[in-house]
VOBA-1610 file (N, C-alpha, C; in pm, whole numbers, padded with zeros to 5 digits, always signed):
BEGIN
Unk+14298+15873+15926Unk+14304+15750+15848Unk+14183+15740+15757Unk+14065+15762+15806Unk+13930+15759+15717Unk+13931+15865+15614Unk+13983+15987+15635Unk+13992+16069+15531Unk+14057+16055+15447Unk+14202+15966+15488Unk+14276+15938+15376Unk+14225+15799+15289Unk+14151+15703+15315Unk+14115+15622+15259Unk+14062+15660+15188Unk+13932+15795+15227Unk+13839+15799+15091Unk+13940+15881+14993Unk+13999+15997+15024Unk+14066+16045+14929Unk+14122+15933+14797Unk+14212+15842+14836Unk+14263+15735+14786Unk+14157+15697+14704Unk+14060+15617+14773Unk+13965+15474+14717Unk+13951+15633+14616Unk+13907+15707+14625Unk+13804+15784+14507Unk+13943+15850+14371Unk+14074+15888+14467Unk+14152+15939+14340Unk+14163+16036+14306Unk+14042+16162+14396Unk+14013+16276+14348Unk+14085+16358+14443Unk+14226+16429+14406Unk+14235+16540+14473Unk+14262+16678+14370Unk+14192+16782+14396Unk+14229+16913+14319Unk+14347+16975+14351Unk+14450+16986+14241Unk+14596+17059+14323Unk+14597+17191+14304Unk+14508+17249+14220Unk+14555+17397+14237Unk+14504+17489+14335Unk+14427+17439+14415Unk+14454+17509+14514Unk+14450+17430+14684Unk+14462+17304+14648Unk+14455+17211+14761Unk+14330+17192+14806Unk+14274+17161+14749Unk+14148+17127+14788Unk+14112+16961+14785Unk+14028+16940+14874Unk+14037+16771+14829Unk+13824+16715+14914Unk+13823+16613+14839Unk+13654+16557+14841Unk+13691+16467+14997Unk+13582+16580+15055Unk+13560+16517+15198Unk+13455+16402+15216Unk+13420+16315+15370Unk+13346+16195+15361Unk+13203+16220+15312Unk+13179+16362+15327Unk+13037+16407+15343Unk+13023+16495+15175Unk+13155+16476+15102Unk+13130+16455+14907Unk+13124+16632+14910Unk+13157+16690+15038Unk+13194+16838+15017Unk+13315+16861+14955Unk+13410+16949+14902Unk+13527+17031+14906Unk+13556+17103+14978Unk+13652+17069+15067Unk+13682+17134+15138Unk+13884+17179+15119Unk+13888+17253+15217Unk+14049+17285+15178Unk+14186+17230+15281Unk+14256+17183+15241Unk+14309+17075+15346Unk+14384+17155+15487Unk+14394+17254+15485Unk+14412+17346+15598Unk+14311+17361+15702Unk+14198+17335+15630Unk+14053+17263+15764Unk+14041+17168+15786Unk+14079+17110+15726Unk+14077+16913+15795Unk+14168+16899+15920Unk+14112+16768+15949Unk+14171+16735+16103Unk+14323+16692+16011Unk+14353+16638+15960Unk+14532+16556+15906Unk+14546+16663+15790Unk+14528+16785+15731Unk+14563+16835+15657Unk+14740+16778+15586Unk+14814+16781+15653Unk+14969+16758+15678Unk+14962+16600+15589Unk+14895+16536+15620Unk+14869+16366+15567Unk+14814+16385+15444Unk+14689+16472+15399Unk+14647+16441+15304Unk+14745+16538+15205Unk+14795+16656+15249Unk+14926+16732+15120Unk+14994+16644+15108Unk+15043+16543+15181Unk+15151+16434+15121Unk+15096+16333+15026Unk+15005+16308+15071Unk+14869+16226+14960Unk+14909+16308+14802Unk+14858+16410+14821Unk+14794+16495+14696Unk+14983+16509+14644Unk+15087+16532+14743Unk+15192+16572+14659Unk+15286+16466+14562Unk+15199+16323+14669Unk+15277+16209+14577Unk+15200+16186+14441Unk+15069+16223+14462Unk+15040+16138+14328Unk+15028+16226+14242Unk+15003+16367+14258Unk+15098+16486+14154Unk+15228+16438+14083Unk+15347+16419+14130Unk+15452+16356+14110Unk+15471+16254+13993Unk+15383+16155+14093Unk+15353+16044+13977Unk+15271+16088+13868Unk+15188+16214+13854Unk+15086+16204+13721Unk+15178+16317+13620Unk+15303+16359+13650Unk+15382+16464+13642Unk+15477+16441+13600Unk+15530+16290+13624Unk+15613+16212+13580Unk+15782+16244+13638Unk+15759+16276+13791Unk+15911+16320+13876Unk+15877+16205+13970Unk+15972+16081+13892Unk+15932+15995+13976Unk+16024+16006+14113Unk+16156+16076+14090Unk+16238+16065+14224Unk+16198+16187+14334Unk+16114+16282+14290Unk+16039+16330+14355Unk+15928+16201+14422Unk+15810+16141+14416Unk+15735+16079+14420Unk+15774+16000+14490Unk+15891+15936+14501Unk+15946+15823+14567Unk+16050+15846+14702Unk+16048+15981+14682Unk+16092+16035+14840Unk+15965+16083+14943Unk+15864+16146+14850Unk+15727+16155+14944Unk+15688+16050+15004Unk+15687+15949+14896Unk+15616+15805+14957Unk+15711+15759+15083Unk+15846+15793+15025Unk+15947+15706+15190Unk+15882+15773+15313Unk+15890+15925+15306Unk+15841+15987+15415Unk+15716+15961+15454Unk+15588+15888+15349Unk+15481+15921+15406Unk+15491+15774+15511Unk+15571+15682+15455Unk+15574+15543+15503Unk+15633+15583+15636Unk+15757+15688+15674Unk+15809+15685+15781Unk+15723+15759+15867Unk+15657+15894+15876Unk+15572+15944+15934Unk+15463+15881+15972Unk+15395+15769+15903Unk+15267+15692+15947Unk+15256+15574+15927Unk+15378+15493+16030Unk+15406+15405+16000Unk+15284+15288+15964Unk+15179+15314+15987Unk+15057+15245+16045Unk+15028+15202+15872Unk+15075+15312+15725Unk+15091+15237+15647Unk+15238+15157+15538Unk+15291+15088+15681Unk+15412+15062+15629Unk+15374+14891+15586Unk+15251+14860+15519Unk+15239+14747+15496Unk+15300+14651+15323Unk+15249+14545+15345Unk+15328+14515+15217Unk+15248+14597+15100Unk+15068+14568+15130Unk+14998+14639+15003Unk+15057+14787+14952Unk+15122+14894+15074Unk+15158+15018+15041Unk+15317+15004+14951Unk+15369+14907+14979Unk+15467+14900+14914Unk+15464+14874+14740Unk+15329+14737+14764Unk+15312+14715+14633Unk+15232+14790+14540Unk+15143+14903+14606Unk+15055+14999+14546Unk+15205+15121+14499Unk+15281+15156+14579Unk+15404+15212+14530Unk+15467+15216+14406Unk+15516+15056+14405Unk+15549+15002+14299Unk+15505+15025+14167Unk+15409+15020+14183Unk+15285+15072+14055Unk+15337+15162+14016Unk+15283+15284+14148Unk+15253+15406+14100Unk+15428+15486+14041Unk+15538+15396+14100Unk+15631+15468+14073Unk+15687+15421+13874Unk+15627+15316+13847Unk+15663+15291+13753Unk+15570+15355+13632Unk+15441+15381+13691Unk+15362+15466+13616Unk+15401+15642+13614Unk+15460+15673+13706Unk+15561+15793+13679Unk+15660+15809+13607Unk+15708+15671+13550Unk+15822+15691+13463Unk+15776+15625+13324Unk+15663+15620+13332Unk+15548+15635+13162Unk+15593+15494+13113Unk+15611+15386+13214Unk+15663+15238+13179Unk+15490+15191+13203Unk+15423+15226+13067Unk+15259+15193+13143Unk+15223+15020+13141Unk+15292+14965+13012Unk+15239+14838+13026Unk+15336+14755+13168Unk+15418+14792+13239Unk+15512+14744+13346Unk+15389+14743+13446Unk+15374+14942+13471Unk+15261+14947+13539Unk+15170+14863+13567Unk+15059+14855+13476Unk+14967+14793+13478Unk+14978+14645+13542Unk+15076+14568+13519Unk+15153+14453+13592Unk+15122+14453+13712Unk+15229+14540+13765Unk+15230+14595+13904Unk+15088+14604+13962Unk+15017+14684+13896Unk+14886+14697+13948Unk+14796+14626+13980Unk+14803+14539+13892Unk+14712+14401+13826Unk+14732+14288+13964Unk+14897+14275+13991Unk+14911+14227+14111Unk+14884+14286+14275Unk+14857+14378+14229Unk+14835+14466+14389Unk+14686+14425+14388Unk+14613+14419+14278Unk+14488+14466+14272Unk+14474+14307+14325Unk+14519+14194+14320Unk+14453+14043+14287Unk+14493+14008+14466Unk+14629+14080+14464Unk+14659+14039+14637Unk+14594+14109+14777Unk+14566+14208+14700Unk+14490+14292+14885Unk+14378+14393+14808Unk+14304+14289+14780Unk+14147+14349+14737Unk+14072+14443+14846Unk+14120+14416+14966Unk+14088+14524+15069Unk+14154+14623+15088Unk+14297+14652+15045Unk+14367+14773+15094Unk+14255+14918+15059Unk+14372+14967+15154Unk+14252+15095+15130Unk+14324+15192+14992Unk+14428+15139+14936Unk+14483+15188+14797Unk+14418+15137+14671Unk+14316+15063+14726Unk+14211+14936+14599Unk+14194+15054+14504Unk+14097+15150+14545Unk+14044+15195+14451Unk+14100+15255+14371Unk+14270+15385+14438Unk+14297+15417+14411Unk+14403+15311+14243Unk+14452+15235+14288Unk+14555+15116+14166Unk+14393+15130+14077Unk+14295+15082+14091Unk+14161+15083+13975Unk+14161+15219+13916Unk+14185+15338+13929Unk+14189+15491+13870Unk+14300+15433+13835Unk+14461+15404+13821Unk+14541+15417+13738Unk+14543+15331+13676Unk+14493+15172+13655Unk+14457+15092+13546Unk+14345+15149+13437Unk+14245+15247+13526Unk+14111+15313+13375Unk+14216+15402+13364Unk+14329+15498+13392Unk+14414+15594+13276Unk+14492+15495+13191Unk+14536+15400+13227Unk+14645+15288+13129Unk+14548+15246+13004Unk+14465+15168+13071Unk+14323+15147+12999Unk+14289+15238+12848Unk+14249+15346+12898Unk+14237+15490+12864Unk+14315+15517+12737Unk+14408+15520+12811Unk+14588+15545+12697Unk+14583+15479+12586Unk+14579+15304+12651Unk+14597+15178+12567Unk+14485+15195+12458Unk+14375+15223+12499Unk+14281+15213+12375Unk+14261+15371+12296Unk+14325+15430+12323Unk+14311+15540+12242Unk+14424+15553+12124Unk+14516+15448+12145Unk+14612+15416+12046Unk+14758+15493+12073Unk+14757+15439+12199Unk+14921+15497+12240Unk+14927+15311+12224Unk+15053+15355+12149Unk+15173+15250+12134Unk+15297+15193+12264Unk+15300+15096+12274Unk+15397+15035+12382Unk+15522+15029+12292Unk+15635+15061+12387Unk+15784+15018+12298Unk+15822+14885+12327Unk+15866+14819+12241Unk+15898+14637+12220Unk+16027+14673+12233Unk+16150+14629+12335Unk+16330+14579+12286Unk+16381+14728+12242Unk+16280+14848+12279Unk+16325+14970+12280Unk+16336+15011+12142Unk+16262+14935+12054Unk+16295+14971+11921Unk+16180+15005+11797Unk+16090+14893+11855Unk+15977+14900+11814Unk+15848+14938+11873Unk+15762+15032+11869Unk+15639+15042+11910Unk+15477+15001+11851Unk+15437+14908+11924Unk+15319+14845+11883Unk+15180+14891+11935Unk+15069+14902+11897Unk+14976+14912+11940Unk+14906+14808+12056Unk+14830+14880+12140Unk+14838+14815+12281Unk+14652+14809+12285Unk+14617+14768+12166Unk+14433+14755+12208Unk+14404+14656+12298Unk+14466+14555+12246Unk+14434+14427+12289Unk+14488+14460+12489Unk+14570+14442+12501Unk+14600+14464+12655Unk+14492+14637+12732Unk+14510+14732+12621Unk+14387+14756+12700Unk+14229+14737+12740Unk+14205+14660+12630Unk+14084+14582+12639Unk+14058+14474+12763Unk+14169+14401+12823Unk+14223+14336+12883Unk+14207+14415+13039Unk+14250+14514+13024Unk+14241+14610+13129Unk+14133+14634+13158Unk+14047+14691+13081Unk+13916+14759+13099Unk+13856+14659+13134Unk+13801+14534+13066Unk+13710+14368+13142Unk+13764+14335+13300Unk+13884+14360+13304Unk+13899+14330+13446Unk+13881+14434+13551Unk+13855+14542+13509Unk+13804+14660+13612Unk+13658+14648+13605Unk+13609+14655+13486Unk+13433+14545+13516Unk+13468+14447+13599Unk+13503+14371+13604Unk+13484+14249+13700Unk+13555+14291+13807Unk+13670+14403+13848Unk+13682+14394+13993Unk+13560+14508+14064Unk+13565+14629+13982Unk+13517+14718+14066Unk+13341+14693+14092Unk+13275+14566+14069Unk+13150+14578+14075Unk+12999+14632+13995Unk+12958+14723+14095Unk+12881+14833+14057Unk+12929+14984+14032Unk+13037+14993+14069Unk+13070+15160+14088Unk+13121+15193+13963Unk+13108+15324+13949Unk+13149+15418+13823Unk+13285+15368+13756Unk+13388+15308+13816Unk+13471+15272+13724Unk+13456+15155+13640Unk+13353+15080+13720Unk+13334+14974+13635Unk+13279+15020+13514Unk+13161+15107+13565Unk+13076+15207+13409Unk+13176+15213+13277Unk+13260+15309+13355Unk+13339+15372+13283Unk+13436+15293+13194Unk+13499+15193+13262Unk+13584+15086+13200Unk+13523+15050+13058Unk+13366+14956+13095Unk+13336+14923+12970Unk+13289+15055+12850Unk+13242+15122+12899Unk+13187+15272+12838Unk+13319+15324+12760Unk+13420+15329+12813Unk+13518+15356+12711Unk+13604+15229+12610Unk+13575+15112+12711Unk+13581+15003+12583Unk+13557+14976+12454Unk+13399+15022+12482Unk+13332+15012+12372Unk+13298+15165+12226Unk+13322+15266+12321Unk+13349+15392+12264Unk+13473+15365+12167Unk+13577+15345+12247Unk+13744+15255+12171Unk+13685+15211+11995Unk+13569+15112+12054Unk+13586+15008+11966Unk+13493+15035+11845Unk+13426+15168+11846Unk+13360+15193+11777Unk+13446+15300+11663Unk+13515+15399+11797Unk+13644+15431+11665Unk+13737+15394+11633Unk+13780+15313+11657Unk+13820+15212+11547Unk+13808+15130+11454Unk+13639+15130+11461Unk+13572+15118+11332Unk+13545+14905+11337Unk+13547+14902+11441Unk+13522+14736+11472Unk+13373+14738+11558Unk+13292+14706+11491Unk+13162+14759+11549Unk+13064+14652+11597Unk+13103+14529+11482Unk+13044+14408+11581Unk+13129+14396+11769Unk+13257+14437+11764Unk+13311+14394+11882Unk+13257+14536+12000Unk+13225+14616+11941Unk+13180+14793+11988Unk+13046+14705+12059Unk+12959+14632+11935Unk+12842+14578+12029Unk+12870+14511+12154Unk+12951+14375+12131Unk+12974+14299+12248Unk+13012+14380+12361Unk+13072+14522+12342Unk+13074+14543+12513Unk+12971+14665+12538Unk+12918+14678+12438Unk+12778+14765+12514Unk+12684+14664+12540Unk+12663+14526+12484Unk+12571+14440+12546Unk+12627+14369+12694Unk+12735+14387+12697Unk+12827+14357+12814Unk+12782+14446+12920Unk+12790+14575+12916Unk+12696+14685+13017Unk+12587+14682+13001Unk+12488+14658+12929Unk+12314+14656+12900Unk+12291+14519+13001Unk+12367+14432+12973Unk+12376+14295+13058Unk+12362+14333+13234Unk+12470+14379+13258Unk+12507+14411+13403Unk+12407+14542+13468Unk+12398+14622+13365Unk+12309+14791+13404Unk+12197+14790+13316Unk+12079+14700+13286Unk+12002+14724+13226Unk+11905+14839+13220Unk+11900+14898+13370Unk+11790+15087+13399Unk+11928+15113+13396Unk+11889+15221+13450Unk+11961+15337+13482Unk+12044+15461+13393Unk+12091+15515+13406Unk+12221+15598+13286Unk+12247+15489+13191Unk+12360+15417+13278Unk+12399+15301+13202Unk+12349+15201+13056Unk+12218+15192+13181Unk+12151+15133+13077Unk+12068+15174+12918Unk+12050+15308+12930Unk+12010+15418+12823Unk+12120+15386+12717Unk+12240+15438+12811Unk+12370+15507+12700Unk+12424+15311+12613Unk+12396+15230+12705Unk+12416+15119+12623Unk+12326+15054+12536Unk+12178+15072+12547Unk+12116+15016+12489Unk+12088+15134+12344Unk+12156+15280+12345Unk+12179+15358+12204Unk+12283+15296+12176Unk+12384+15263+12239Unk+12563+15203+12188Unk+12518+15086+12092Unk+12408+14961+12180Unk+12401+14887+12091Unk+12344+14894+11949Unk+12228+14988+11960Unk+12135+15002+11826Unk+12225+15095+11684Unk+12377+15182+11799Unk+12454+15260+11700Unk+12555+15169+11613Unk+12558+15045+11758Unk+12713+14964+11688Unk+12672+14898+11569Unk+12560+14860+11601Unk+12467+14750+11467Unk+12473+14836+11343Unk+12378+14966+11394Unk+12382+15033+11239Unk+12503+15036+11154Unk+12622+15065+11227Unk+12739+15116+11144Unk+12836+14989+11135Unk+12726+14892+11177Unk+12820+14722+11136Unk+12780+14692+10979Unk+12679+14731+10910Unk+12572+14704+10839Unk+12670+14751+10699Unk+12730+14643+10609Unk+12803+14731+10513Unk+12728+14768+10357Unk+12622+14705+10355Unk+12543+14775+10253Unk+12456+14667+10174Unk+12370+14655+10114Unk+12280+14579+10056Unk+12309+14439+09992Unk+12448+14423+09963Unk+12492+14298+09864Unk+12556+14261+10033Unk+12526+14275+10191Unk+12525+14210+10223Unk+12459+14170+10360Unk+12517+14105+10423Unk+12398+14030+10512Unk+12310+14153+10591Unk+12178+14131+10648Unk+12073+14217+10694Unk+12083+14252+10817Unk+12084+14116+10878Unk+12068+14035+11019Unk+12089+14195+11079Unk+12202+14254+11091Unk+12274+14347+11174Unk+12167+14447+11176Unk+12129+14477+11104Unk+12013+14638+11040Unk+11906+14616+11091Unk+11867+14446+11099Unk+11728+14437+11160Unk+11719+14454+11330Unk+11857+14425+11363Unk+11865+14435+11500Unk+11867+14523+11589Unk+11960+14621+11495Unk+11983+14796+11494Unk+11875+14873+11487Unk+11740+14846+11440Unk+11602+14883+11440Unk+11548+14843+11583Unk+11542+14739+11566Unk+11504+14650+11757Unk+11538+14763+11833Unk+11674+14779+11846Unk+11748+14821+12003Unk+11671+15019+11964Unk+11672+15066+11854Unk+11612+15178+11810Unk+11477+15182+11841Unk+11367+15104+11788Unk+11278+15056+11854Unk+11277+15096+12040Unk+11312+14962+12120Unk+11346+14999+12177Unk+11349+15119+12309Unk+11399+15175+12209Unk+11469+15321+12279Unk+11352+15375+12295Unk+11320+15422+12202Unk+11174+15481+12169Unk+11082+15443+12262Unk+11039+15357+12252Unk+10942+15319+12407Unk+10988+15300+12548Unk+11129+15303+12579Unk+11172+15355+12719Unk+11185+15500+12732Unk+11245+15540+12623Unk+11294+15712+12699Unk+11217+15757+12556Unk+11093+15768+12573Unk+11011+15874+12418Unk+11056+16049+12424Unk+11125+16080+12490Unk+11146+16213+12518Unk+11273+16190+12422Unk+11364+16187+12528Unk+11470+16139+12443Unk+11505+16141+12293Unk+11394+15997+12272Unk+11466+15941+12128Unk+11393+16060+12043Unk+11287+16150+12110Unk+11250+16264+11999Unk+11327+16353+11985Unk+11422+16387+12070Unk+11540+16469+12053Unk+11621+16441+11959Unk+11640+16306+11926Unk+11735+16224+11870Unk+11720+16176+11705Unk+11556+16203+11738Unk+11490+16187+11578Unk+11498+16038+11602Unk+11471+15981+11686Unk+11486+15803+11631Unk+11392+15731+11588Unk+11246+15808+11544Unk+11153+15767+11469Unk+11176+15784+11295Unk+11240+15894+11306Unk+11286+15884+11117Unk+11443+15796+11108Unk+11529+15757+11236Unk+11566+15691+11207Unk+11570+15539+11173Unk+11453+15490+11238Unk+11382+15380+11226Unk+11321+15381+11060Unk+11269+15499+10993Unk+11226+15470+10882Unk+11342+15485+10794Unk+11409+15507+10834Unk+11604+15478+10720Unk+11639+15369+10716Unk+11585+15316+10832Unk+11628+15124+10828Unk+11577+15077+10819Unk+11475+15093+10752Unk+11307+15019+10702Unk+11335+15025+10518Unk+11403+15147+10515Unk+11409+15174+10362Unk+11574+15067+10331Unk+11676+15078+10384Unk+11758+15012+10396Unk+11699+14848+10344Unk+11625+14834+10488Unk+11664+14683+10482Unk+11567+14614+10382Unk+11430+14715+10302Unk+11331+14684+10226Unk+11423+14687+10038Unk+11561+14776+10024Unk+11611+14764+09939Unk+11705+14644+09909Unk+11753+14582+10060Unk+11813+14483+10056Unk+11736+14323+10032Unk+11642+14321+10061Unk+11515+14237+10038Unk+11519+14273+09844Unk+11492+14370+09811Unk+11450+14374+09661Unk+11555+14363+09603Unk+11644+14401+09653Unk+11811+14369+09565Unk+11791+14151+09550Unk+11688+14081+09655Unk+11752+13946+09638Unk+11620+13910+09570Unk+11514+13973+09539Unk+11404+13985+09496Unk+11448+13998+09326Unk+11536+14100+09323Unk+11570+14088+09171Unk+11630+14004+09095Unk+11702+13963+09219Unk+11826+13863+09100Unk+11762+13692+09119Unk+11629+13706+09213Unk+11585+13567+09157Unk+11503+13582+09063Unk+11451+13733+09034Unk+11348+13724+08891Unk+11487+13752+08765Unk+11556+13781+08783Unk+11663+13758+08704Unk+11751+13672+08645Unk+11751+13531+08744Unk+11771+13434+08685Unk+11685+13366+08655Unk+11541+13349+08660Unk+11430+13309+08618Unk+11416+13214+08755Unk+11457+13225+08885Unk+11345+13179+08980Unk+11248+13256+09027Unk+11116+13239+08966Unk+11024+13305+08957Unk+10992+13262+09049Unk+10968+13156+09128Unk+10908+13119+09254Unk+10914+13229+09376Unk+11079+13219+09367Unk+11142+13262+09487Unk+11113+13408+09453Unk+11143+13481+09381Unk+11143+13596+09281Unk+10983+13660+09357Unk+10897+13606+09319Unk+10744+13636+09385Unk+10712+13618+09498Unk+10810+13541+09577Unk+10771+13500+09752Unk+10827+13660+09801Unk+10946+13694+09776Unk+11059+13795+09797Unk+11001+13939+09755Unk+10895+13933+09678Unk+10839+14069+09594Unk+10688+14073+09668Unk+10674+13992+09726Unk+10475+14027+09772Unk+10537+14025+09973Unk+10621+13963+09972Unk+10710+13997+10159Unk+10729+14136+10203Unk+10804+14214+10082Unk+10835+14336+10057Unk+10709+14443+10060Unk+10644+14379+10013Unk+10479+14506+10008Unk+10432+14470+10159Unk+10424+14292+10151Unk+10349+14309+10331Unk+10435+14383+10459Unk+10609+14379+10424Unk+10609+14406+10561Unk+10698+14538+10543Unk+10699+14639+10433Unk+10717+14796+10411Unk+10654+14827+10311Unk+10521+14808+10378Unk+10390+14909+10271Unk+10432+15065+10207Unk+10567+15145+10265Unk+10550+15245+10216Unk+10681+15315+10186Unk+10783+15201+10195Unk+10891+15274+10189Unk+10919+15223+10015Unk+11008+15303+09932Unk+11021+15321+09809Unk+11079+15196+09704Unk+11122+15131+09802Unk+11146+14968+09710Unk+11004+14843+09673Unk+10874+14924+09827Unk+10762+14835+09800Unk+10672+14874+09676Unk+10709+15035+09640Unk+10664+15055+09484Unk+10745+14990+09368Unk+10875+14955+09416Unk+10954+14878+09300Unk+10884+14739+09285Unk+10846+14676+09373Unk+10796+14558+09384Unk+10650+14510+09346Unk+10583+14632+09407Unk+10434+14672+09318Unk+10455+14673+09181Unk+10522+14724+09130Unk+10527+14756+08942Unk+10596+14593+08921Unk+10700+14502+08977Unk+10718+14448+08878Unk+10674+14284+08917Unk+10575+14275+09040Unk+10532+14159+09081Unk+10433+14117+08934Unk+10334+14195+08858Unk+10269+14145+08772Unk+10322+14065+08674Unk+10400+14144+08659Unk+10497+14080+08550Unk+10545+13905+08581Unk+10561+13864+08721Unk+10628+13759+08814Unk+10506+13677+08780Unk+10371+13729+08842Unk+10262+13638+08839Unk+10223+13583+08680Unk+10266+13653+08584Unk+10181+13641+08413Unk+10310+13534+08444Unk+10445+13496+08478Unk+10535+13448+08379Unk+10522+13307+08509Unk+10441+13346+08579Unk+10428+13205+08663Unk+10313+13122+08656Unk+10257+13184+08560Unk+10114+13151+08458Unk+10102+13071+08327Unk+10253+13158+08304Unk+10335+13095+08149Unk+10404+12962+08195Unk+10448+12896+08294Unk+10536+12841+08347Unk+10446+12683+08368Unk+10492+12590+08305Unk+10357+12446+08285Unk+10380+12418+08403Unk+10249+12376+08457Unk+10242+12284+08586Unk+10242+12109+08606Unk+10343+12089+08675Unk+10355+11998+08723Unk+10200+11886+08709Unk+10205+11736+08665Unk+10109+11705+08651Unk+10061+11632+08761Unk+09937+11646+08793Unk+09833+11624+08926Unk+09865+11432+08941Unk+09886+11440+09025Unk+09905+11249+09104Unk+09800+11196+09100Unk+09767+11123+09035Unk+09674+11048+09051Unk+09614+10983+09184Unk+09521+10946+09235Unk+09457+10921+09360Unk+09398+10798+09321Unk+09483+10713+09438Unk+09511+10559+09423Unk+09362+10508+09498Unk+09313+10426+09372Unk+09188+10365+09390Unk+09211+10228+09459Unk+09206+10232+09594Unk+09147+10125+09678Unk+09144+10034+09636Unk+08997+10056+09597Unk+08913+09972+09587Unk+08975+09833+09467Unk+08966+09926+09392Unk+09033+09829+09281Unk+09147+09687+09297Unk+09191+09762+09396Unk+09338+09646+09474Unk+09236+09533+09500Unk+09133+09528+09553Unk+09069+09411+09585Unk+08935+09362+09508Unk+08981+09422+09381Unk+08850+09345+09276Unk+08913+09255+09178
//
């Protein structure tokens, strides 16, 4: 019974040559195990199901139910259910199925296993397999796998599928080219796994999603300055690393970036003649990128700003109200 739980909770069996992950995280071969006979029925049903013979699959499972009766419970029935409908590539049905197994017997010892076939649905869904609508139409299924993946964060905890759930969420969401939403779920794992692996590979996700949110100088900054931060960052947790990565000259790409986007708004107030603003925007630029190639644009044409704010009449001085006088 314990061997078959972990097999299950983990998902991992090797079929080509029968091999399967023992309690002690060895490989071993199921002809040395104490239930060898239990766990080939294990490994032959969910072959089946990943194989897509579901009436194969659904005669193993009768037998495994009649041979041990001990799992003839409702959860094995409803973990079944799943798995037999996920053999016949009905994935958004699946996932249903699953979704309910998963909410009613959070203890079965099939938990983990229904969480491995929601991250392949998951998986599927966001890689841009299409669901069929009325058998006629097929639609894209991001949204429900997105759906999928947040709720395997929130059931599985701490463990690797949870990792993984959001880790490919946000991977999803980056190729697909939606990169503010790519951030929200790497800050979603930086949140929950701030050390560790986790926390590395999300806190580059975030500083990558920003950069490639950033659509170019005529518009907003905010994103580029942030994308420096989490780059930043990096750099002073893992300095090995980000030198592999070059993330010190990438930091000076987004210095030059965001110092052109500053002089792009620098120009067009000396262009419409707000010279005020025009000179606040052109001496900001020298103080805070002394060396990247827009603070020489700004050097050459601040003089010009100061002579014409010279030319420009001043406002006349207020007079300073004599007191005294009120009472003479």
């Amino acid at each position: 019974m314990a061997i078959l739980f972990v097999t299950l909770g983990l998902g991992i069996i090797c079929f080509g040559e029968t091999w399967h992950l023992g309690k002690n995280q060895n490989w071993q071969k199921l002809a040395d195990t104490a239930d060898g006979a239990l766990l080939a029925s294990v490994a032959e049903a969910k072959q089946f199901v990943s194989t897509g013979k579901t009436a194969k699959a659904k005669k193993v499972f009768g037998k495994l139910k009649k041979d041990y009766p001990e799992f003839a419970g409702d959860d094995f029935d409803a973990y079944v259910k799943g798995e037999l409908l996920y053999s016949k590539r009905k994935y958004a049905d699946a996932s249903q199925a699953y979704d309910r197994f998963l909410e009613r017997y959070p203890k079965s010892p099939f938990f983990q296993s229904a969480i491995e076939r929601q991250q392949q649905i998951a998986t599927a869904f966001l890689g841009g397999y299409k669901r069929p609508v009325l058998k006629i139409f097929k639609l894209s299924a991001y949204e429900e796998g997105s759906e999928i993946a947040n709720k395997i964060a929130d059931r599985a905890g701490d463990s690797p599928a949870a990792k993984r759930a959001l880790e490919t969420l946000a991977l999803s969401r980056e190729k697909r080219g939606v990169y503010e939403q790519a951030y929200q779920a790497w800050s979603n794992a930086a949140n929950r796994w701030p050390t560790g692996e986790m926390g590395q590979e999300s806190l580059m996700g975030m500083a990558r999603s920003l950069e490639l949110a950033y659509n170019g100088p005529a518009f907003d900054g905010k994103v580029l300055a942030s994308s420096k931060s989490y780059y930043s960052e990096y750099i002073k947790r893992y300095p090995q690393s980000a030198q592999q990565l070059g993330l010190t000259e990438k930091t000076k790409e987004l210095d030059e970036k965001l110092s052109q986007k500053e002089l792009l708004i620098a120009d067009y107030y000396a262009r419409t003649g707000s010279t005020v603003a025009a000179d606040f925007y052109y001496q900001q630029i020298i103080a805070d990128w002394p060396v990247c190639a827009a603070t020489e644009t700004a050097r050459e044409k601040l003089p010009e700003i100061k002579k014409e704010l010279e030319r420009q009449p001043q406002p006349p001085k207020k007079k300073k109200m004599n007191w005294k006088g009120l009472f003479l």
